[in-house]
C-alpha positions in Angstrom: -7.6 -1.0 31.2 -4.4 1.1 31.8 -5.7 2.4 34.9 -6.6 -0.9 36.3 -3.0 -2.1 35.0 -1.5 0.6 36.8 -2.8 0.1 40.4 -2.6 -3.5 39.9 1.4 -3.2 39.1 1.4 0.5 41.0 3.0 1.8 37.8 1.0 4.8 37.4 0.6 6.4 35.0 3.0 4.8 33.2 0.7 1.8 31.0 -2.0 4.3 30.8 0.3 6.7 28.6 1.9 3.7 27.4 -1.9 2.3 26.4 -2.7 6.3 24.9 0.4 6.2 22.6 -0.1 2.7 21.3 -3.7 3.6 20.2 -2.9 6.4 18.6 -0.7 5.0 16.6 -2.3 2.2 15.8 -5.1 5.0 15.2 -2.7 7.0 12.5 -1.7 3.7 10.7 -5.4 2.7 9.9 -5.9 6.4 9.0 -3.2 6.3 6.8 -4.0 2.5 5.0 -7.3 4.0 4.0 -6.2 7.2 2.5 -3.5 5.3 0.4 -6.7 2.9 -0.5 -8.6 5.7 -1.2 -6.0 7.5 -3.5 -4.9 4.3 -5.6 -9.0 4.1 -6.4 -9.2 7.7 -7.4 -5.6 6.9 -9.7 -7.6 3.9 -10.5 -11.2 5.7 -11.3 -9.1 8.3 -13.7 -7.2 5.7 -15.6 -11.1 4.1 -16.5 -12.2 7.3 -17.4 -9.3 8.3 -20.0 -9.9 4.8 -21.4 -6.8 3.3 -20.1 -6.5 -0.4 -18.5 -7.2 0.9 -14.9 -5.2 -2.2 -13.3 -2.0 -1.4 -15.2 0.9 -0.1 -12.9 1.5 3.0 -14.6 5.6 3.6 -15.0 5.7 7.2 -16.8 5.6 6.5 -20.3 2.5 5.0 -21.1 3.9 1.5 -22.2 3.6 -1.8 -20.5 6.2 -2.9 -17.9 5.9 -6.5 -19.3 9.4 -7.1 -20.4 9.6 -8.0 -24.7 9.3 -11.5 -25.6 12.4 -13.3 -26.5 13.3 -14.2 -30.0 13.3 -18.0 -31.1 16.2 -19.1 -32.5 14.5 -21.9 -34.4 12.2 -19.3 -36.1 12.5 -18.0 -39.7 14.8 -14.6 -38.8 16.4 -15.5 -35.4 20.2 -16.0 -35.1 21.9 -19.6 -36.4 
């Protein structure tokens, strides 16, 4: 397609390296998305395996990121 490209707009070999680098990048990023897939399932798989909720976020200390639920006022206890 590049080389067609080329002698059609006698730009050669300009859009045939031009063609090269976009591929191979587009080449790495796929690469890359998959391995980051493919190391969140192995995090994931673990997680299952020691037990733990395997869809949690994990933040460092073992506890929930969900923040703590607020204190009614009107309840027997909360502030007047």
């Amino acid at each position: 397609l590049g080389v067609k490209a080329d002698a059609h707009f006698h730009t050669a070999p300009y859009l045939t390296l031009l063609g090269m680098v976009v591929g191979a990048y587009a080449g790495f990023r796929v690469v890359w998305n998959v391995a980051k897939k493919m190391g969140a399932d192995v995090e994931r798989a673990e997680r299952r395996d020691r037990g733990e909720d395997p869809w949690q976020a994990p933040n460092g200390d073992g506890e929930s990121d969900a923040p703590a639920p607020k204190k009614n006022s009107d309840s027997p206890g909360g502030a007047p």
